[in-house]
C-alpha positions as CSV (number, residue, x, y, z in Angstrom):
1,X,74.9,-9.6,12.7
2,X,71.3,-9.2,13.0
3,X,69.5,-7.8,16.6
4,X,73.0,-9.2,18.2
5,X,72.8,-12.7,17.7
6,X,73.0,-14.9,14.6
7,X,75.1,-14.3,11.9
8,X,73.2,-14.0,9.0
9,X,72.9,-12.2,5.7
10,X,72.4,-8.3,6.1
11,X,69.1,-8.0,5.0
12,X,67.9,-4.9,2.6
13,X,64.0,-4.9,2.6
14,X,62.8,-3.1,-0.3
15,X,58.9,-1.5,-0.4
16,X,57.3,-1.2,-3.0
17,X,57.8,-2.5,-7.0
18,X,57.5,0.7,-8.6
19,X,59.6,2.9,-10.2
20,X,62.2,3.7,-6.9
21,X,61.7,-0.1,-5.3
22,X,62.1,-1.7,-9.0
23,X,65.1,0.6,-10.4
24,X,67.1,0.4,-6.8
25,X,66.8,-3.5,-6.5
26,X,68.0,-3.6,-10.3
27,X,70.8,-1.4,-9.4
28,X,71.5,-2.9,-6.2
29,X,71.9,-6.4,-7.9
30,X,74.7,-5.0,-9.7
31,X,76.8,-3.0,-7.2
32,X,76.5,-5.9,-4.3
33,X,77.0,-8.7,-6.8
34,X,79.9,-9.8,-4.8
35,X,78.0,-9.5,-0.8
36,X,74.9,-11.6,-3.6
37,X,77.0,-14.4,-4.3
38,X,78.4,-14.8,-1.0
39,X,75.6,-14.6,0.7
40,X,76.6,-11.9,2.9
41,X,73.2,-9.7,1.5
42,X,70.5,-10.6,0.2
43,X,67.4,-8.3,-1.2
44,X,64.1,-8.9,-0.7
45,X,61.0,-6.9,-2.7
46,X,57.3,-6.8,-1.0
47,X,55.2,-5.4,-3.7
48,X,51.1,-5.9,-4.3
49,X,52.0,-6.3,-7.7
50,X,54.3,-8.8,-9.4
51,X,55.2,-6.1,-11.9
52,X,56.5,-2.3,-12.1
53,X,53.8,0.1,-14.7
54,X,55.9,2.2,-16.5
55,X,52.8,4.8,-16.5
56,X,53.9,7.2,-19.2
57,X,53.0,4.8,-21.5
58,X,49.4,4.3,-20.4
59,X,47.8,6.6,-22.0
60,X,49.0,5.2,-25.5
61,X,47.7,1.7,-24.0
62,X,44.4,3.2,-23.2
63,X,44.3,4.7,-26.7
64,X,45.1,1.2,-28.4
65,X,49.0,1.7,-29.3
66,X,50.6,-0.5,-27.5
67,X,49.4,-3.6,-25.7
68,X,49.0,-3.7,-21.8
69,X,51.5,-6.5,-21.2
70,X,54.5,-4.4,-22.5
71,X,53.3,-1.4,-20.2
72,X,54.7,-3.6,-17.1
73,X,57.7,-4.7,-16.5
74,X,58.1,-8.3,-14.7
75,X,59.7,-8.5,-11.7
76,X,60.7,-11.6,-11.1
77,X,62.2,-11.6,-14.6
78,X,64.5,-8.4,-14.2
79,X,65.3,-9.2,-10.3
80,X,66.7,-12.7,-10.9
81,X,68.8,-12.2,-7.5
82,X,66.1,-10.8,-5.3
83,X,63.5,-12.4,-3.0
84,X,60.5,-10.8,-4.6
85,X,57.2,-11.6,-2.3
86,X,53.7,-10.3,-3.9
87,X,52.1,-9.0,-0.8
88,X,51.8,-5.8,0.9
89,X,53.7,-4.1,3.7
90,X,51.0,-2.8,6.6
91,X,53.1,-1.5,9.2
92,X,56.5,-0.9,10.0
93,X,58.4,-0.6,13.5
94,X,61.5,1.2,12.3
95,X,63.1,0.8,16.3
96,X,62.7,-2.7,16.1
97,X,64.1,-3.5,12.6
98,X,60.6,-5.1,11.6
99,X,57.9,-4.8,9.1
100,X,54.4,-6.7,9.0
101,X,53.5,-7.8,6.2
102,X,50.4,-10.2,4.3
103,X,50.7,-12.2,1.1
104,X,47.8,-13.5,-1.3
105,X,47.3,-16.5,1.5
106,X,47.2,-14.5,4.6
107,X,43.2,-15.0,4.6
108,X,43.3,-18.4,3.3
109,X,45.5,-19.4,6.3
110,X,44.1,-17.0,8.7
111,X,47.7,-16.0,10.9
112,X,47.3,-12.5,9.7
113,X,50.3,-10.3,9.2
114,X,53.9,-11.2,9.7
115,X,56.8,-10.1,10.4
116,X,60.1,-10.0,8.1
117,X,63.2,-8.5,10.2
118,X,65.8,-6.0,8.1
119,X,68.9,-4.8,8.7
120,X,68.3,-1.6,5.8
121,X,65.0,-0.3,5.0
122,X,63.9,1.3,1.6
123,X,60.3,2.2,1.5
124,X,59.0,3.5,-1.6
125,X,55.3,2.8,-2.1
126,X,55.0,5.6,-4.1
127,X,51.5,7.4,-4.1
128,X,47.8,7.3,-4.6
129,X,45.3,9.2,-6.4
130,X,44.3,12.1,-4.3
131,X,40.8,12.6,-4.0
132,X,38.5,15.8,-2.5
133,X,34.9,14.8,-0.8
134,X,33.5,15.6,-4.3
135,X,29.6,13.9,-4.1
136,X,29.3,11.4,-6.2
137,X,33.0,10.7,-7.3
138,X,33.6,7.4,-5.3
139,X,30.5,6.1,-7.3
140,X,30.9,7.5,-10.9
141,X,34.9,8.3,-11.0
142,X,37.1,6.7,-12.7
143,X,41.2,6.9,-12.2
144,X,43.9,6.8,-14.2
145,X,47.2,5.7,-12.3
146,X,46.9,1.8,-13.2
147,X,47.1,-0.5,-16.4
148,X,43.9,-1.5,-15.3
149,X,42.5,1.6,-14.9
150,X,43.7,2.5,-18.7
151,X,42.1,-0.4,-19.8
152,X,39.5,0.3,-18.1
153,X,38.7,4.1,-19.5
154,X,39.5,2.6,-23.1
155,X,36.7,-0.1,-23.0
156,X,34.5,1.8,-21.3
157,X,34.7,5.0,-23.7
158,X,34.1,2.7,-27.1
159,X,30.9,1.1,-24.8
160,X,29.9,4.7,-24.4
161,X,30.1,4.7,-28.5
162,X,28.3,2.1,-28.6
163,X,25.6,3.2,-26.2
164,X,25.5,6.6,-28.0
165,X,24.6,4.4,-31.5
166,X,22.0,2.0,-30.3
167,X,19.7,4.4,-28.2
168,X,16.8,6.9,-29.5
169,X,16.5,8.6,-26.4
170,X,18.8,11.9,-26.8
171,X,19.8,12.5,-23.0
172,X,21.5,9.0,-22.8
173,X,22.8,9.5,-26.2
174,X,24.0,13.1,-24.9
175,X,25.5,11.5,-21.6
176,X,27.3,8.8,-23.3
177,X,28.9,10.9,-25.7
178,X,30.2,13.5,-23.2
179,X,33.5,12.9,-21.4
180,X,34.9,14.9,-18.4
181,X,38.7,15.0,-17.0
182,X,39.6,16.5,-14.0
183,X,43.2,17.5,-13.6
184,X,45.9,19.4,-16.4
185,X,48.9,17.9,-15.7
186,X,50.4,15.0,-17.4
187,X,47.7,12.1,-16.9
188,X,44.9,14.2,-17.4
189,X,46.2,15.9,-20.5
190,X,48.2,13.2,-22.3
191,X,44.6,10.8,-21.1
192,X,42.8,13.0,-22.7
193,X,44.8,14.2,-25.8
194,X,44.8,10.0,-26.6
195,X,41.5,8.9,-25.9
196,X,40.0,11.9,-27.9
197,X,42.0,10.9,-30.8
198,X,40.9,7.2,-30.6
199,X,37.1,8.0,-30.4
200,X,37.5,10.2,-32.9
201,X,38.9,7.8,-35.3
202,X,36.3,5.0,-33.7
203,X,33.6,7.5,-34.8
204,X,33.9,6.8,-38.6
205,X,33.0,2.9,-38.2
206,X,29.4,3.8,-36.5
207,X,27.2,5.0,-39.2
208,X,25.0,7.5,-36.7
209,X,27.9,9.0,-34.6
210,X,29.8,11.9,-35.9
211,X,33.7,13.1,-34.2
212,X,31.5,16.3,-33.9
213,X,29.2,14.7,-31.6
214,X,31.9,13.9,-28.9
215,X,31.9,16.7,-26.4
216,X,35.4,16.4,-24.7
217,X,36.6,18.7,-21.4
218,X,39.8,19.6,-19.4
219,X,38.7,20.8,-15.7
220,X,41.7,22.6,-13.9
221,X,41.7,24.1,-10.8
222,X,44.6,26.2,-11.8
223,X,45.3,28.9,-14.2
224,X,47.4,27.0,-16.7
225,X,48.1,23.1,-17.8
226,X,51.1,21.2,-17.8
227,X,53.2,23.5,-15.7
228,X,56.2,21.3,-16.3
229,X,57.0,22.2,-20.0
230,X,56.8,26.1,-19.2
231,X,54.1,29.2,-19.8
232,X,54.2,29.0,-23.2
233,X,54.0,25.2,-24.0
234,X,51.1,25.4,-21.7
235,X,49.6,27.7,-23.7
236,X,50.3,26.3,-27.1
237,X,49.1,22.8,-25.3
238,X,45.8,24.9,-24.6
239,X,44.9,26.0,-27.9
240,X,45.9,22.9,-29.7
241,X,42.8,21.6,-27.3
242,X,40.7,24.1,-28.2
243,X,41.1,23.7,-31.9
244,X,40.0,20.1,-31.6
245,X,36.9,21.4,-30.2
246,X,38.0,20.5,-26.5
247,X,36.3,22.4,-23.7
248,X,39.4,23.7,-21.1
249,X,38.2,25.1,-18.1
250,X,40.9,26.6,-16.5
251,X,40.3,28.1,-12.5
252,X,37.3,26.1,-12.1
253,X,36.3,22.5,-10.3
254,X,34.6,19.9,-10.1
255,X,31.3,20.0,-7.2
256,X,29.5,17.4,-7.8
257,X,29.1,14.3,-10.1
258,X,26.0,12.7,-8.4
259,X,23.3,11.0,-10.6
260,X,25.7,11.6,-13.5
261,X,25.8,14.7,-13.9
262,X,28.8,16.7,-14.1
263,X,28.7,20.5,-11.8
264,X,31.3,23.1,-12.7
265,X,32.0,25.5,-10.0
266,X,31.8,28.2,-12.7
267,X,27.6,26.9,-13.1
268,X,28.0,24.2,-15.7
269,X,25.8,20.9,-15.6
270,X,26.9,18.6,-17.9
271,X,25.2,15.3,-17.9
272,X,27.4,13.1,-18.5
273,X,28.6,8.7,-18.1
274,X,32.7,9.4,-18.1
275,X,34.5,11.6,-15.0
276,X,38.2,10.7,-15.2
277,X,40.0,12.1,-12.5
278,X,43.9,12.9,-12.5
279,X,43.8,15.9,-10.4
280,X,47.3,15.3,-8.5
281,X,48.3,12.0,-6.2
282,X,49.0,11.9,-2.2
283,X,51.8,9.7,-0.2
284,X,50.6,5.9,0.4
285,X,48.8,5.5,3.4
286,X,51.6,2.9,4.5
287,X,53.8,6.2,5.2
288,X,51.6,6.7,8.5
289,X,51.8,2.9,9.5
290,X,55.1,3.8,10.6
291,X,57.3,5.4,13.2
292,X,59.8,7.1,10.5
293,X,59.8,10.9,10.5
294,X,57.2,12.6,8.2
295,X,56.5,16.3,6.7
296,X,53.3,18.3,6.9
297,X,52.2,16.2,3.5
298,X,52.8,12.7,4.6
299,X,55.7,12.3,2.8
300,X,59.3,11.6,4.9
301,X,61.7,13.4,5.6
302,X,65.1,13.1,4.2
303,X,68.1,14.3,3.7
304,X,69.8,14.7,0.3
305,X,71.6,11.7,0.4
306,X,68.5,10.1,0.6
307,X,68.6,8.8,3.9
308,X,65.7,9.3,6.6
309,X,66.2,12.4,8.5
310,X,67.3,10.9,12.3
311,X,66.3,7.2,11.5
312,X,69.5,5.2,10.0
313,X,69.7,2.3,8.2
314,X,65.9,3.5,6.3
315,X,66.3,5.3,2.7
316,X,63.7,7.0,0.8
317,X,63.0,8.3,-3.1
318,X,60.3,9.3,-5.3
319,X,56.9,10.3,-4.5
320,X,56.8,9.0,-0.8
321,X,60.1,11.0,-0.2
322,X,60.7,15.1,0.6
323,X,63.7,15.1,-0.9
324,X,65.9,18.8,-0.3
325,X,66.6,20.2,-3.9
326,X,70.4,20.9,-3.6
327,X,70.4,22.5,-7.3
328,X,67.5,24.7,-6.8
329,X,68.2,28.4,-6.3
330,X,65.8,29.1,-3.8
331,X,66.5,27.5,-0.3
332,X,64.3,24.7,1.2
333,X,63.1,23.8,-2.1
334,X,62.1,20.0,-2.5
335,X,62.6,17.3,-5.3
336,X,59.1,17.1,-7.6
337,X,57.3,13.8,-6.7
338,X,57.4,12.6,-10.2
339,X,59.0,9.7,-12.5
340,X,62.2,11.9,-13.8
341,X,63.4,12.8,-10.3
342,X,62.2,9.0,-9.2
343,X,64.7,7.4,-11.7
344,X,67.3,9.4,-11.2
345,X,67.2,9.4,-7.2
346,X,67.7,5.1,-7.3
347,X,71.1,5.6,-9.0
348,X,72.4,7.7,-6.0
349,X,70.5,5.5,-3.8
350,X,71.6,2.2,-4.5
351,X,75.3,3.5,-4.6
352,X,74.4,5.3,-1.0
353,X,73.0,1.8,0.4
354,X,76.4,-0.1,-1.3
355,X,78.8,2.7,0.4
356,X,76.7,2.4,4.0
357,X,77.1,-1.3,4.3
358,X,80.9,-1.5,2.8
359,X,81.6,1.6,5.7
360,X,82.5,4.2,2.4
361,X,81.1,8.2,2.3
362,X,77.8,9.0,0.9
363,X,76.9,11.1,-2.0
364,X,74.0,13.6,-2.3
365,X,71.7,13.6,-5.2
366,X,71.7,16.1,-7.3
367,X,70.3,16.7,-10.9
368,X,70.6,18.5,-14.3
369,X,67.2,19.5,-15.8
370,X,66.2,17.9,-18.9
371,X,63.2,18.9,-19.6
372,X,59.6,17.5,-19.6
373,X,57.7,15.9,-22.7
374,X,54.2,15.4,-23.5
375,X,51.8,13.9,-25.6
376,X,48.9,15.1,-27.1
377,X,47.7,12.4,-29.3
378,X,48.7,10.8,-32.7
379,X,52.0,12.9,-34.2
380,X,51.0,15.7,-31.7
381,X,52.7,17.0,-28.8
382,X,54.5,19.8,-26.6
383,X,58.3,19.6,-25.4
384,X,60.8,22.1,-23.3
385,X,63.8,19.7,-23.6
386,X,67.6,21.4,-22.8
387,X,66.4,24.9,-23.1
388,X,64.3,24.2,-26.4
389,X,60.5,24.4,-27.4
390,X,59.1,21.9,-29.6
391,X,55.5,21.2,-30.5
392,X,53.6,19.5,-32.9
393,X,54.9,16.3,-34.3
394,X,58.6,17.1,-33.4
395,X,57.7,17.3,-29.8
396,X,55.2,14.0,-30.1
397,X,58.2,12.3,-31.8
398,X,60.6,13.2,-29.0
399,X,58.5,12.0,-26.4
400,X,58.5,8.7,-28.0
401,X,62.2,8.6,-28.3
402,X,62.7,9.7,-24.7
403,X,60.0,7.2,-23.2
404,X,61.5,4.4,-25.5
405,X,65.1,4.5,-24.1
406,X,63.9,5.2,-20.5
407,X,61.2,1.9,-20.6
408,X,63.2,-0.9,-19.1
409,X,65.2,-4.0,-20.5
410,X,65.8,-4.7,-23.9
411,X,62.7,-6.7,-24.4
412,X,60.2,-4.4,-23.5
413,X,61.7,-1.6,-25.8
414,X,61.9,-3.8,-28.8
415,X,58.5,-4.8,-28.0
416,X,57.1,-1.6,-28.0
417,X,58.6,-0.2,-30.7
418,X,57.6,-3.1,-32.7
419,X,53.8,-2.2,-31.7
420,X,54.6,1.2,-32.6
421,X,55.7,0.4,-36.4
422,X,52.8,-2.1,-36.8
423,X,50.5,0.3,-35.5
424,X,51.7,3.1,-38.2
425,X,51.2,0.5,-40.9
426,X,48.3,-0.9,-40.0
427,X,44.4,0.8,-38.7
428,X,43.6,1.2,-34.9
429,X,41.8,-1.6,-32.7
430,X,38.7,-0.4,-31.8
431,X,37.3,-3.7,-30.2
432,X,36.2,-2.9,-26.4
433,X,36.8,-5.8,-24.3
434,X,34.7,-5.3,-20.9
435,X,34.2,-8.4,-20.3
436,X,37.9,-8.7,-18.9
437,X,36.4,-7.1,-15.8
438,X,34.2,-9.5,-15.4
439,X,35.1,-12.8,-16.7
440,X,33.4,-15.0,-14.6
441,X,29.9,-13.0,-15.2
442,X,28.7,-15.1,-18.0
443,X,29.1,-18.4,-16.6
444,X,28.1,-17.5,-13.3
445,X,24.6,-16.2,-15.1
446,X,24.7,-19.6,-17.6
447,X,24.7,-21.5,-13.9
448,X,21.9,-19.9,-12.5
449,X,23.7,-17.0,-10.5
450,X,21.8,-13.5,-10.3
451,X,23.9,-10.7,-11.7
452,X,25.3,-8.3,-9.2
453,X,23.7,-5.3,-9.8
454,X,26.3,-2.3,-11.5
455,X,25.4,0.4,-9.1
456,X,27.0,2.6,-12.0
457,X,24.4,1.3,-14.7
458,X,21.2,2.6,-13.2
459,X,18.4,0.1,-12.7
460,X,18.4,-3.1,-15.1
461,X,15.7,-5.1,-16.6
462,X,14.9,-8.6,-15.8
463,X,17.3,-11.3,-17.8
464,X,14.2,-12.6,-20.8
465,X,12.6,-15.8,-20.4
466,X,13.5,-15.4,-16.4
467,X,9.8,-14.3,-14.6
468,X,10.3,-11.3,-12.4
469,X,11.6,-11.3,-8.9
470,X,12.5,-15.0,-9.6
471,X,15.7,-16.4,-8.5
């Protein structure tokens, strides 16, 4: 019964395609596949994405290791039995059983949001990059929490290459060849620690650049990097930096990046064309488009069966979720906001949802720790797995192996790991392909159009032939 009036199918609206709203549908598919084939349930996906990133992998794609397609997973293909709908979720009226909601034709038919009704709610938008008023970072940042963004950084760090190659003036050549991350955690370092190692192996195919030229640095506001795989694998990760001649700043941040050039708060001006930031992420802003109970960080609240704190029928997980950690020795302690807990939190969810609608007992989530992995380039890496340190190329190994069986379906891991043996027998890509960005920005220019103007690029010169301030 939905609202009280026609019997139909209870309804479980899912939020989000990412790791929680992908890996709980999947499960969910398999533990209501009776209630799916009567048509007693049915499950329906709103994501602005028709695909899940599985985003330890992009900073191998960015480096060249493994293609972009096999970084996402397809939703449609792995949730045969769900309703998937590529659109995105904009506000949510939890009393009333209702989310609005806009597709790709919203503005082509003009009726604006509309509403889907639910019967069970699970809203897992997961995060966005978190961002300080830092002056000039909205115009010269660049992120690194999409495939797009990866692909992104990667053409745009071999363009700096080649910018660095084909000038004579030694400040642009200077800029171009300096690249700045913000954030030592797990995208910033494992960013970094790949990117490095592909320009540095792009360097030996242009004849006046040198790996010694490339000046690489680690901001971090904190005292240490990668606080996940302990003190000491933090510090090992450090001076395996160091040795490759990259610059960690530890206890220092980043002021300003207007007119490209990069201020320290420890004095340092470094001019520079690249400013990756990583430093940490933030609940989605959809999290405040609703009426569901939230904590002082925008995240909800729930309990540790994963339910909303005082709002039935509406489940949380993963980075848009304060989720009580029951294992934790210290009271009040919370679940991390990151992929391991993410993954593990849909298995107790999905059987949670299954028990509420079939009337059974929930279960609370509770974990094990692993242990965390990191890479830090080609054969390098740092590990704290079951109690045990690794580094070096045991550690990059492991992380391989881990990521490999955690990647979903069969496909994607045979994929990948087919990339991974071709690309151990054969050299790295180096190609850059910006025009992806653009495509259209050719023809429109072979038609006639003007250029829009890259407000990135600095002032450009008039196309030849073309007679200035002409159309």
């Amino acid at each position: 019964m939905r609202h009280g009036r026609v019997r139909e199918p209870a309804r479980i609206l899912v939020v989000g395609g990412g790791y929680v709203g992908m890996y709980t549908a999947l499960r969910l598919q398999k533990k209501l596949k009776p209630e799916l084939r009567s048509g007693a349930v049915e499950i329906v996906v709103i994501t602005p994405d028709p695909y899940m990133t599985y985003q330890p992998f992009l900073p191998e794609a960015a480096a060249g290791s493994i293609s972009p397609r096999h970084v996402v997973v397809p939703l449609r293909r792995v949730l045969p039995h769900c309703h998937v709908i590529v659109g995105e979720v904009v506000s949510i009226d939890h009393a009333k059983r209702t989310a609005m909601y806009t597709t790709l034709a919203s503005d082509e038919e003009g009726t604006g949001p509309a509403p889907l009704a639910y019967d069970e709610l699970v809203l897992a938008p997961g995060s966005i990059s978190r961002t300080l008023p830092v002056p000039g970072l909205a115009d010269h940042g660049i992120g690194f929490k999409t495939v797009e963004e990866a692909i992104g950084l990667r053409n745009h760090v071999i363009e700096q290459l080649d910018i660095a190659s084909s000038t004579r003036d030694p400040a642009i050549r200077d800029a171009a060849l300096t690249f700045v991350f913000v954030g030592g955690g797990y995208a910033g370092v494992e960013a970094l620690g790949e990117l490095e190692d592909m320009a540095r192996y792009a360097a030996k195919y242009y004849h006046n650049v040198k790996a010694e030229d490339l000046k690489w640095i680690l901001v971090e506001a904190s005292g240490r990097i990668l606080p996940e795989v302990g003190p000491e694998m933090g510090q090992y990760t450090i001076r395996e930096l160091r040795g490759r001649n990259i610059d960690v700043r530890l206890e220092t941040r980043l002021e300003s990046c207007e007119n490209r050039v990069a201020v320290l708060s420890d004095g340092s001006r470094f001019p520079t064309r690249t400013v990756v930031w990583t430093a940490g992420v933030k609940p989605s802003p959809l999290l405040a488009a609703t009426d569901l109970p939230l904590n002082e960080r925008g995240r909800l609240k729930c309990t540790a069966q994963l339910a909303v704190d005082g709002a039935p029928h509406a489940w949380g997980a993963g980075d848009a979720a304060a989720v009580p950690d029951i294992t934790a020795e210290q009271p009040g302690t919370e679940c991390a906001p990151n992929a391991q807990h993410a993954v593990r939190q849909t298995k107790t969810l999905a059987e949670n949802i299954a028990a509420s609608l079939r009337g059974r007992p929930l279960t609370d989530y509770e974990h094990a720790y692993v242990g965390s992995v990191a890479s830090l380039g080609l054969h390098k890496g740092v590990a704290h797995v079951y109690g045990r340190k690794l580094k070096g190329y045991p550690a990059w190994f492991m992380h391989r192996v881990y990521h490999l069986s955690r990647v979903p379906t069969v496909n994607r891991k045979a994929r990948v790991l087919t990339e991974w043996t071709l690309s151990g027998l054969f050299k790295r890509e180096i190609v850059s392909l910006g025009s992806l960005e653009q495509p259209r920005a050719e023809f429109e220019l072979a038609a006639g159009a003007v250029p829009p103007e890259d407000p990135s690029a600095g002032p450009s010169p008039e196309p030849p032939g073309r007679p200035k301030g002409s159309p």
